[in-house]
C-alpha positions as CSV (number, residue, x, y, z in Angstrom):
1,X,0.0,0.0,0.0
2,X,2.6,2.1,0.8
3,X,4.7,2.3,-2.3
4,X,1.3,2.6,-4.1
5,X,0.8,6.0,-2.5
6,X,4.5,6.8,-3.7
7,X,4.2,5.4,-7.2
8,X,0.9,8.0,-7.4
9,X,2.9,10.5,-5.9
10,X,5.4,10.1,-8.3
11,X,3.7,10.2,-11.2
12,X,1.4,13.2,-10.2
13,X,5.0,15.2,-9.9
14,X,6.3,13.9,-12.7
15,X,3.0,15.3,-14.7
16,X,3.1,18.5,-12.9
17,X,7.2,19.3,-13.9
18,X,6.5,18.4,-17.3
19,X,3.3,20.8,-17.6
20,X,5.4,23.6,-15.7
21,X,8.1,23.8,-18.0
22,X,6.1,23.7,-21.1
23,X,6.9,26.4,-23.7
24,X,4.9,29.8,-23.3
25,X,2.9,30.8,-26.3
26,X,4.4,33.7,-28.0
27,X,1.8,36.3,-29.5
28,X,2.5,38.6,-32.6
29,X,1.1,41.2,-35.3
30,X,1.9,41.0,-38.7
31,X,1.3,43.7,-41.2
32,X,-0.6,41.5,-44.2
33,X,-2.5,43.0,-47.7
34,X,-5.5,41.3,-48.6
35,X,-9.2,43.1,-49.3
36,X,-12.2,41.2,-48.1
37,X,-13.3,37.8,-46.4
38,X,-11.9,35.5,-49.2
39,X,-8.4,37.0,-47.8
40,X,-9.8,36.6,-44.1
41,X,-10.1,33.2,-44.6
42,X,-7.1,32.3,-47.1
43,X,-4.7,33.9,-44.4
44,X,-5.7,32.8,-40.8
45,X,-5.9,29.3,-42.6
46,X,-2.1,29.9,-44.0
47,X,-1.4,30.7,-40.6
48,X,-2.7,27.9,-38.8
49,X,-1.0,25.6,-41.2
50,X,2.2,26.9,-40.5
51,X,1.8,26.2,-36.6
52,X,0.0,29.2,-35.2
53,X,-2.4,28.6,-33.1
54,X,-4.7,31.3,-33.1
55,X,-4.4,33.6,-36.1
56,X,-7.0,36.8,-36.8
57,X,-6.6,38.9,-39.4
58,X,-8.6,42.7,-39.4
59,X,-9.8,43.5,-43.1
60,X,-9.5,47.6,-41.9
61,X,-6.2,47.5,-40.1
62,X,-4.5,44.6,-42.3
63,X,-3.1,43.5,-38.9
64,X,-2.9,39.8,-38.4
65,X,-2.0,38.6,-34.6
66,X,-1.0,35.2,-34.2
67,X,-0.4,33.3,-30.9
68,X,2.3,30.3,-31.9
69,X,4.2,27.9,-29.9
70,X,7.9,29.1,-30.2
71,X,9.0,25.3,-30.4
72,X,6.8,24.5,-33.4
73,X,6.9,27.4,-35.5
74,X,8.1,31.1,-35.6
75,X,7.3,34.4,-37.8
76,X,9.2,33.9,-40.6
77,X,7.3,30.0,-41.0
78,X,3.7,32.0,-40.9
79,X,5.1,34.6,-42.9
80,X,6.1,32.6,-45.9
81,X,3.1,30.2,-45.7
82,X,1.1,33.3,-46.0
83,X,2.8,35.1,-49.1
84,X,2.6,31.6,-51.0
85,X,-1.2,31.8,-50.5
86,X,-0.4,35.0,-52.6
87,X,-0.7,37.7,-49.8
88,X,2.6,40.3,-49.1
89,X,3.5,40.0,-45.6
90,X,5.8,43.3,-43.7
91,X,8.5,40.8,-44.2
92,X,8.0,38.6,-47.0
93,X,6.6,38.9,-50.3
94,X,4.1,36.9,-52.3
95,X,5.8,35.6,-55.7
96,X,4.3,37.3,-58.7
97,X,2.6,33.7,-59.6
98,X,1.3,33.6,-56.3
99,X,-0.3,36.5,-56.4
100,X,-1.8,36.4,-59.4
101,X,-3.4,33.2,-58.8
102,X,-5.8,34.7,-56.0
103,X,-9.2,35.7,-57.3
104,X,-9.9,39.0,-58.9
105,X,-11.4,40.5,-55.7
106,X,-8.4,39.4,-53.3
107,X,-5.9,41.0,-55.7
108,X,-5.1,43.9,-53.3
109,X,-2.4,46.9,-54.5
110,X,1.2,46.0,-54.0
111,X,2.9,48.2,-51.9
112,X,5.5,48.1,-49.6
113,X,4.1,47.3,-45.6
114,X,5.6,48.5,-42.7
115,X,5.4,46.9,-39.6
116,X,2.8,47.7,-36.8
117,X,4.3,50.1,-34.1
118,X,5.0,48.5,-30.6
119,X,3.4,49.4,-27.5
């Protein structure tokens, strides 16, 4: 019995280290072009597939914020999977192919993004 109660007590602080020194989930904005909910959709869901784990993106602002796990994926990994959807990122930008392959109304203006200021 009692190396029952040490083998539970064992395991329940081996499962409470584990969780306690788990990797913090870093939150971002990127600056991203698109125009409507087509774009919406086509980025968050580039984002997501490149290991965020939350990803909004605000048709007025063009801000995206992502929340990611810093062990499975970073900013330039969501960055690129979002200009090969065709959409210019502040840091990376969609091939011309790319670009053109996104319907009519998603084909924003190209110009050059700057980064959202920091608070």
């Amino acid at each position: 019995m009692k190396s029952l109660k040490l083998f539970i007590v064992l395991f329940v602080s081996l499962f409470a280290f584990q969780f306690s020194f788990g990797q913090a989930s870093q939150t971002e904005t990127i600056t991203v072009n698109g125009n409507c909910g087509m774009c919406k959709k086509n980025i968050e869901k580039s984002a997501i597939d490149a290991g965020a784990t939350v990803a909004t993106w605000d048709k007025k602002t063009k801000f995206l914020t992502v929340s990611y796990d810093p062990g499975v994926s970073n900013s330039e990994k969501i960055q690129t999977a979002i200009a090969q959807a065709g959409y210019d990122t502040q840091d990376v930008k969609a091939s011309d192919s790319a670009y053109f392959k996104l319907e009519e109304c998603c084909q924003y203006e190209r110009k050059q993004l700057r980064a959202p200021k920091k608070n």
